[in-house]
N, C-alpha and C positions, 0 to 999 in steps of 0.2 A: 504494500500500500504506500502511494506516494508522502502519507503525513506522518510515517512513521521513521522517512527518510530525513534525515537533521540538514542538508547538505539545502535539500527542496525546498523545507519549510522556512529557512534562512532566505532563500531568494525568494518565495513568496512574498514573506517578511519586506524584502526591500524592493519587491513589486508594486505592495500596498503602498507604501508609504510614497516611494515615489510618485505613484499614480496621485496619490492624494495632494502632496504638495503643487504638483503641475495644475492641478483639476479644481482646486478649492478656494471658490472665489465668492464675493458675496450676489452674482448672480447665479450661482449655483445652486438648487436645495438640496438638503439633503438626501431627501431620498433619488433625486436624478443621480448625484453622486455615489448613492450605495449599488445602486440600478447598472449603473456604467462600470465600477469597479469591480461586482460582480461578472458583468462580462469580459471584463479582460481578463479577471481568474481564471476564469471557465477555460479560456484561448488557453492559456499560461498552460491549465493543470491539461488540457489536449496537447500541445505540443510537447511539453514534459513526458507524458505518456509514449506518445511517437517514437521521442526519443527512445527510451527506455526500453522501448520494444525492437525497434532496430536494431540495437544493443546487444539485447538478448539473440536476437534471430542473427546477427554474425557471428556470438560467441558461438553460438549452436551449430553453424553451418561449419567452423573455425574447428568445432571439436569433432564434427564427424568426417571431416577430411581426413583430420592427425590419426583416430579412429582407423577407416579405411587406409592410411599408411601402415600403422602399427600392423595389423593384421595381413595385410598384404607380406610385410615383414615375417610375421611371424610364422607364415604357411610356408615360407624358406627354409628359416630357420627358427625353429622355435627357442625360449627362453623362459624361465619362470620369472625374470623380472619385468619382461613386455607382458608375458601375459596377467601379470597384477595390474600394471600399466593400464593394459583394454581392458581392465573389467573395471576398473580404479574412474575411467574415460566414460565404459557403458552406465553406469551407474550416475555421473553427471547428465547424464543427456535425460535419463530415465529419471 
């Protein structure tokens, strides 16, 4: 979950605040400005996600190539410390 990440909710943090300071004028009411802040969250916490997931999907693709190496490897020549290795590998994927 992204609010459980310290790193996110620090930049969230200095999302609001900047938005707020840019935004907070005495033509503004407040609720136009909770209304507007809200949706740049929203954007924030959608791109955030994005990220995070493309992330994920190259480590993933990143481990099952090394995966398909290792084994390829190891149908050569086998080993007991590749094959802790691949299962050390299948086990992150899973």
């Amino acid at each position: 979950m992204l609010l459980n990440n310290e790193p996110i909710i620090e930049e969230i943090k200095r999302e609001i605040k900047i938005y707020i300071e840019m935004n907070e004028n005495e033509n503004t009411s407040t609720q136009n400005l909770w209304d507007t802040v809200k949706a740049v969250l929203r954007g924030k916490f959608i791109a955030i996600q994005a990220h995070l997931k493309k992330q994920e999907k190259s480590q993933l693709n990143n481990l099952t190539l090394h995966l398909k190496k290792l084994e390829k490897e190891e149908m050569k020549n086998p080993r007991v410390s590749r094959r802790k290795e691949i299962i050390k590998i299948r086990a992150e994927i899973n």
